[in-house]
Each structure stands twice: as C-alpha cells, then as structure tokens.
matplotlib code that plots the C-alpha trace (Angstrom):
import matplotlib.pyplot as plt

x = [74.8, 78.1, 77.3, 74.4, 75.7, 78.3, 75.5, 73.9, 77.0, 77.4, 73.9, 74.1, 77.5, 76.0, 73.2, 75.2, 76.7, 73.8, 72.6, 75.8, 75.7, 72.1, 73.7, 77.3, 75.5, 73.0, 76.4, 77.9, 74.7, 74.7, 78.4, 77.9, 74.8, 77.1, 79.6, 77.3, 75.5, 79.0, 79.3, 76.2, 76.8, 80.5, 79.1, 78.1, 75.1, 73.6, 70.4, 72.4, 75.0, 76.7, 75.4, 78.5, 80.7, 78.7, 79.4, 83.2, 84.8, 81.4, 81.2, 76.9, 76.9, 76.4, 78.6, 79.0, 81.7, 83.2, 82.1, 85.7, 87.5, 87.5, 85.5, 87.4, 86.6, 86.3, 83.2, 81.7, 79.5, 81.7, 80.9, 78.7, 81.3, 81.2, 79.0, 81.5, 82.1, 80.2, 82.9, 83.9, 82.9, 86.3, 88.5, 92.3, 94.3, 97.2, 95.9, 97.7, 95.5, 96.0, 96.5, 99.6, 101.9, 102.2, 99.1, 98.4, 95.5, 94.7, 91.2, 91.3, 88.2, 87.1, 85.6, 89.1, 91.6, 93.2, 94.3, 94.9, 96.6, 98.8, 102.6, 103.2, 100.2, 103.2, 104.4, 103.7, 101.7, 100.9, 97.7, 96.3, 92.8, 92.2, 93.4, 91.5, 88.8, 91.1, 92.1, 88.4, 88.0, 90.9, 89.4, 86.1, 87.6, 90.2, 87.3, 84.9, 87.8, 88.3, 84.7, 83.9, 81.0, 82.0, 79.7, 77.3, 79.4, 82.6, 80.6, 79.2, 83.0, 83.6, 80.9, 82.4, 85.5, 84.8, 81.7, 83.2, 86.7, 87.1, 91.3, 90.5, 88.7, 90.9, 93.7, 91.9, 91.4, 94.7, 96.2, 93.7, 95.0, 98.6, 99.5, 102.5, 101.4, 98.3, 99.5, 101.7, 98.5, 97.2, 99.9, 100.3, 96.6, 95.9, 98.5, 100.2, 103.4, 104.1, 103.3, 105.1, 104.8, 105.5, 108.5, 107.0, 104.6, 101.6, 98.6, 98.9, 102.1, 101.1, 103.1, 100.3, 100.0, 97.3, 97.4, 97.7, 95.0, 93.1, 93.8, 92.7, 89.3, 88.9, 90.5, 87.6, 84.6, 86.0, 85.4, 88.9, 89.7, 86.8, 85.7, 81.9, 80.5, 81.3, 82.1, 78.4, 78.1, 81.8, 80.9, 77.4, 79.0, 81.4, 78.5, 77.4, 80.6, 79.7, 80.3, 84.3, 85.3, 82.5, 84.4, 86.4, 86.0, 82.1, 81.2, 82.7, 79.3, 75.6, 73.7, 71.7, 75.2, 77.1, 74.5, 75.6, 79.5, 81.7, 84.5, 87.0, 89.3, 92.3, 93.6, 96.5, 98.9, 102.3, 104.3, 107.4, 107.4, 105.2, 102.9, 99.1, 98.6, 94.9, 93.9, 90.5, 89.3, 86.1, 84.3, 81.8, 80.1, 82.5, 85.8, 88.0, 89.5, 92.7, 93.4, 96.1, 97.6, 100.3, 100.6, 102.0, 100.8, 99.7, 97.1, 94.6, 92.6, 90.0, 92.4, 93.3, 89.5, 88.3, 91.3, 90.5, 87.0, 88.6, 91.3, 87.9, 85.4, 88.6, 88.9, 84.9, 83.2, 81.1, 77.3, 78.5]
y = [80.6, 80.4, 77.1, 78.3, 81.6, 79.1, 76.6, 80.1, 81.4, 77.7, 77.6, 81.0, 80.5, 77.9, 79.8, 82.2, 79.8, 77.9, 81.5, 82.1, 78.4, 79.8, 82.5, 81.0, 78.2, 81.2, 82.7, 79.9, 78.5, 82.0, 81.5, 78.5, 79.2, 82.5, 80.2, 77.9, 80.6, 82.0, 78.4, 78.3, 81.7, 81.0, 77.1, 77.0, 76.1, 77.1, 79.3, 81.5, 82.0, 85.2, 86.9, 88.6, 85.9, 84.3, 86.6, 87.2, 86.3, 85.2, 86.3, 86.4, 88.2, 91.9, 94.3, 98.3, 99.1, 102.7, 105.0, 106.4, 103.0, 101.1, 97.2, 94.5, 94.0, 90.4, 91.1, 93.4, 92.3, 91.9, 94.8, 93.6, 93.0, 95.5, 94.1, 93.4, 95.4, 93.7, 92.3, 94.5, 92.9, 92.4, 89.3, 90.1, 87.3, 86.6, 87.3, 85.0, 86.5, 86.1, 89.6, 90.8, 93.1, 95.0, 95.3, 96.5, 96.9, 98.0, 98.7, 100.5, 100.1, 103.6, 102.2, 101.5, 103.4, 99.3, 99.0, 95.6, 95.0, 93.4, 93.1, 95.3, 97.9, 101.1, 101.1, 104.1, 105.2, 107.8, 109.3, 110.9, 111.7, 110.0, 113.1, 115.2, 114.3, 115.8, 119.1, 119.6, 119.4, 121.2, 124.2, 123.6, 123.5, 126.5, 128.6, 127.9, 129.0, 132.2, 132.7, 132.5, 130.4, 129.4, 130.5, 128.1, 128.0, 127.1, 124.2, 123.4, 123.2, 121.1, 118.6, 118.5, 117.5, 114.9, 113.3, 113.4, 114.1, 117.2, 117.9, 121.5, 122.7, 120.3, 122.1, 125.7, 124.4, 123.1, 126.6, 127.9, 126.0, 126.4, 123.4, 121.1, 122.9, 121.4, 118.1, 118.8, 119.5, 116.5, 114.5, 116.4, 116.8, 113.0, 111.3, 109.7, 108.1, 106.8, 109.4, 112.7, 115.5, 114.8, 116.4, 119.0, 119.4, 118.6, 117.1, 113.9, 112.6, 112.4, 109.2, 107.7, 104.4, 102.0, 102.6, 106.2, 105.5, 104.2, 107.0, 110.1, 108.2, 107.8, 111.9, 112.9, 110.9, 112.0, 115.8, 116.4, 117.1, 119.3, 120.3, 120.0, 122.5, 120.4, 117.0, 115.7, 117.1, 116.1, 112.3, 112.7, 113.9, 110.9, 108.6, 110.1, 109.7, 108.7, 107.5, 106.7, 107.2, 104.8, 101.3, 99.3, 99.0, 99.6, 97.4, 94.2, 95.2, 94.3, 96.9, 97.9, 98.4, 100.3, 103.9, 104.1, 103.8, 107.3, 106.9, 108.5, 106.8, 107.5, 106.6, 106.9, 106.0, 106.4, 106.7, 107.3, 104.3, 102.5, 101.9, 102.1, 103.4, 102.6, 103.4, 103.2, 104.8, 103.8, 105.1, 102.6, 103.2, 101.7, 101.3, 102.6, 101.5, 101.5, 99.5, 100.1, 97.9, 98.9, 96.8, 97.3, 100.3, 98.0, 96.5, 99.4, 100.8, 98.7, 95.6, 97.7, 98.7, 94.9, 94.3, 96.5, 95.3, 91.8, 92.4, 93.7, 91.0, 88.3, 90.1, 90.3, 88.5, 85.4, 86.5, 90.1]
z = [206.0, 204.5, 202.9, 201.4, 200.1, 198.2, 197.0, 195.3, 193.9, 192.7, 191.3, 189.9, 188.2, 186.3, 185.6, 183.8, 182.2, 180.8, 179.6, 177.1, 175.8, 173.5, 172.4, 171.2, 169.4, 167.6, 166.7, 165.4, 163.9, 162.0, 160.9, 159.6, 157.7, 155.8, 154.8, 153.4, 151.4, 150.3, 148.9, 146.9, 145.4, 144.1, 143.1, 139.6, 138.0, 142.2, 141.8, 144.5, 141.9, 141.4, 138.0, 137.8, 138.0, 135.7, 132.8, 133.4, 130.0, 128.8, 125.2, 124.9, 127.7, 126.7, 128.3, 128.1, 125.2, 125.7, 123.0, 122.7, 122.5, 119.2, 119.5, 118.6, 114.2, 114.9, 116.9, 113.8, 110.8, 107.9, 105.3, 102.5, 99.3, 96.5, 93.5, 90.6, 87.6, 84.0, 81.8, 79.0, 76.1, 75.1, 75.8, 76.2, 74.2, 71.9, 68.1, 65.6, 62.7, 59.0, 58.0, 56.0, 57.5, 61.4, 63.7, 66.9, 69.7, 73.2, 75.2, 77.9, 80.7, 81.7, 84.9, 86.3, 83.9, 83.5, 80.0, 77.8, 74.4, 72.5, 73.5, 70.8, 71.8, 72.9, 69.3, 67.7, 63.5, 61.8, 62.6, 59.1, 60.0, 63.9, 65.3, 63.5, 67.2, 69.3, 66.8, 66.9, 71.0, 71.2, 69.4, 71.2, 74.5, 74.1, 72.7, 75.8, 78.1, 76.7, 77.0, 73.5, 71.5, 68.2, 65.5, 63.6, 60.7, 63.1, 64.3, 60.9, 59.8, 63.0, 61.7, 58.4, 60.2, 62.3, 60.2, 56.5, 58.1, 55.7, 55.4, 54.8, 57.7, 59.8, 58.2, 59.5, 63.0, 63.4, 62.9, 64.9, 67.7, 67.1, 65.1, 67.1, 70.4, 70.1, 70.0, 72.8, 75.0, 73.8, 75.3, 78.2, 78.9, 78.1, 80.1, 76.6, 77.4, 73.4, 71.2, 69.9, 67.4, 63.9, 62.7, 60.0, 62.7, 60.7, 62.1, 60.0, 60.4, 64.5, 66.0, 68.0, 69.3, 69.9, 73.7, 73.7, 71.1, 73.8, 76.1, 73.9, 73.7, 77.4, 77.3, 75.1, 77.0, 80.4, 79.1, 79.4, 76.0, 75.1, 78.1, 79.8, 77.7, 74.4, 75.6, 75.0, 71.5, 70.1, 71.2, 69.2, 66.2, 66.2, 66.8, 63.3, 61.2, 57.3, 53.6, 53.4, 57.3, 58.8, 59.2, 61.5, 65.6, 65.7, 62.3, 64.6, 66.8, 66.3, 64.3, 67.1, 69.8, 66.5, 66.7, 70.5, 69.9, 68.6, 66.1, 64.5, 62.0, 59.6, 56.7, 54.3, 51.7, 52.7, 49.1, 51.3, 53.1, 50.5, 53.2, 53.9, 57.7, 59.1, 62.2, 64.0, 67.1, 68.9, 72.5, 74.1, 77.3, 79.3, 77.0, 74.0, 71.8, 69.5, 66.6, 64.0, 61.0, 58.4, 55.2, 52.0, 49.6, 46.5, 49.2, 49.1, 51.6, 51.8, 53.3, 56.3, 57.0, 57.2, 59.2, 61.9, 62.0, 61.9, 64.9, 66.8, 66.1, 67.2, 70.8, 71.2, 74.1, 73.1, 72.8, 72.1]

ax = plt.figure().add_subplot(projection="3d")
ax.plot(x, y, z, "-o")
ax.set_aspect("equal")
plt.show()
C-alpha cells in the first residue's frame, strides 16, 4: 500500500510537472515573439517601423511650430525684391566742355533725395532772377498760413513774376516777405548747406549754388516751399515761363518732354565783377536741376543761355 501510494505521488509529481512545461514554453514563446516585434519597429525601412522615429530630424516631415516662437528665416520664402527705380535721364560724368569761363551742375533724384554734380557743384553765384520762384512761394505760402487768399491782382502780379520775371513786382513781393528774412527761410526751410544772404540784402545778389540750386527745386515740388494750397499752381506757372526767360535746362529736352518740365532762370551782367552770371533752374517729374556758368561780360547773354542748354544736353541719357 505504501509502495503504491509512492508510485502515485511519483506519477503525480510528474504530472504536475509535465503540466507547467506548456505554459513556460507559451511564456517564453510570447517573450520571444515581443522582442522580435520590438526589433522590427526600431529596424528601418520595416513596415512595423515607428512613425515617430521616422521623422525625428526629418526636415519634410511637418511638425507643429509654436505660434509665439519665431521659425527659423532659413526655412521662409525669401521676400520678393523691390522693382528698381527708372534711371533719371541724366548720366553723372566729368564734363570737359568747351565753354569759356566757370560752370557748375548738380541733379538731385527726388525719389531718393541722392544728389549728383560736378566736383565743383557747392560753389556758390549770384542768383538775379532764379530766386524770384522761391520769393513768390514764399508770399504764397506765408499768406495761406495766416488764412489769407491773395487777390487776383496779387496772383496776376505773381504770374508776371515768375512767367516774364517782372523786377518790379518781385521787388513788391520781396518786401512783402521781409526781404533777407525770406531768404533765411529759404535756407532753413530747404535744407541748403551753400548758400547765404547777399550783403545789401537784396533778392539778386542771393549766393546760391548749383546743389542748393537743386534743392529749392525739389523744396518747391515737395510743397514745402509754397505749401499744398499753391504748390500745384506755382509749378504750372513755371511750366509757362516766356519770351527772354524761356532757355536753358528744358530746351536740352524733346519738344514734347519740355511743356511738362517748370523753370525758373536768371540772368545778369555783373559790371562789378565784369561778369555775366546765368543760372537755370528746371523741375522734372522725378529730378531738378541746377546749372550755372560765369563768363566774361563782353560775352553777352546769349553765350551763357546756350551753355546751360549745352552743360544739360552733355549729361542727358542716350535715347532721351
């Protein structure tokens, strides 16, 4: 009986045992068959691969950019450039011209304010009748800010002025707005860095030079000088400048370019110095311009007046 109980507990021992064997090879079998999934996700190019690992440091991959931290630029479309200003039809160059005596010339781009010339362009001349534009929008201006429309005689006198460059009503309007004071606004007002009053403190013996020439242009077609109410109608009535006063910068132009550009020019003999003084003034669309040439007094006007169309037509653009 003993024996037998022993042969059972035998039999059943390894009957227990033969029950676990299964279950530790389904455990192990299980095991195995993890690790080799791990594997296949972490192997690359496996169609068990992890997407996320995939796209760590992948640049195509999108990702989710923080709306409060800047992107890298180098990841941004490049901005589209800014189209490029026309040439003025001016070219800047050393003139070696045949013309007796001193000239001078700038342009000034009213686009960008840069301004070109000859080396010489900060040396200064008398006005004579070129500053007779800014006397005028000087009065025009002054009268608008004290609330005030000049009459239609005052502007009839300003057209005489500026288109027939009348010395006696430039005379009246100088007064009017207080003689050397006014051309102490006028260099204050237009930025001019070469020019000064003349020492009687009349209106024709202003030193101006070609560049500061240059700059009352640009101070009169900004609407500085005469303000917006008479900006627009100043620049007409130089567009309309006759008989004597009608040469120089704008006769360098084709006919049909000359009717859009306002000038204002001087002339005078100066028995002092036994020297003409011509100076020209010009406002394109996108420019001014100041030319000015000093020769002897036995020359006459007329040399001085071809000269500044002369200086003009050697700076011009080819197929101006």
């Amino acid at each position: 009986m003993a024996g037998d109980r022993r042969s059972r507990d035998r039999q059943g021992g390894e009957g227990r045992g033969g029950e676990a064997s299964p279950l530790r090879l389904i455990a192990i079998a299980v095991i195995l068959i993890g690790l080799v999934l791990v594997s296949l996700r972490l192997l690359p190019g496996s169609p068990f691969e992890s997407r996320a690992a995939s796209r760590w440091g992948d640049a195509d991959a999108p990702t989710e950019r923080s709306t409060s931290t800047p992107g890298d630029r180098r990841t941004r479309p490049s901005p589209s450039p800014s189209p490029s200003l026309a040439p003025l039809p001016f070219v800047a160059k050393d003139l070696d011209l045949d013309i007796e005596g001193w000239y001078s010339w700038s342009v000034l781009d009213r686009r960008t304010g840069k301004i070109i010339g000859s080396k010489n362009m900060d040396e200064t001349s008398t006005t004579a009748s070129l500053i007779k534009a800014w006397i005028v929008a000087d009065y025009l201006r002054r009268a608008d800010e004290n609330g005030q429309t000049p009459s239609d005689a005052k502007l009839a006198d300003a057209t005489r002025i500026i288109r027939d460059s009348d010395n006696t009503r430039a005379e009246q309007f100088y007064n009017n707005v207080g003689r050397a004071a006014s051309i102490k606004r006028l260099i204050s007002m237009c930025k001019l860095t070469d020019s000064s009053v003349a020492p009687d403190g009349g209106w024709s013996r202003t030193a101006l030079s070609p560049r500061d020439t240059a700059r009352m242009g640009n101070c009169i077609a900004d609407g500085t000088a005469a303000g917006p109410e008479w900006t627009k109608w100043l620049l007409n009535e130089m567009r309309l400048v006759r008989g004597a006063g009608d040469f120089g910068i704008r006769k360098a132009f084709p006919a049909a370019q000359q009717k859009k550009i306002a000038i204002k020019n001087g002339w005078i003999d100066r028995t002092k110095e036994q020297e003409m003084h011509i100076n020209c003034l010009a406002i394109g669309d996108t420019w001014t311009m100041g030319v000015m040439v000093q020769y002897p007094i036995d020359m006459g006007y007329d040399y001085g007046m071809k000269n500044c169309e002369k200086i003009t037509e050697a700076l011009l653009r080819p197929g101006v």
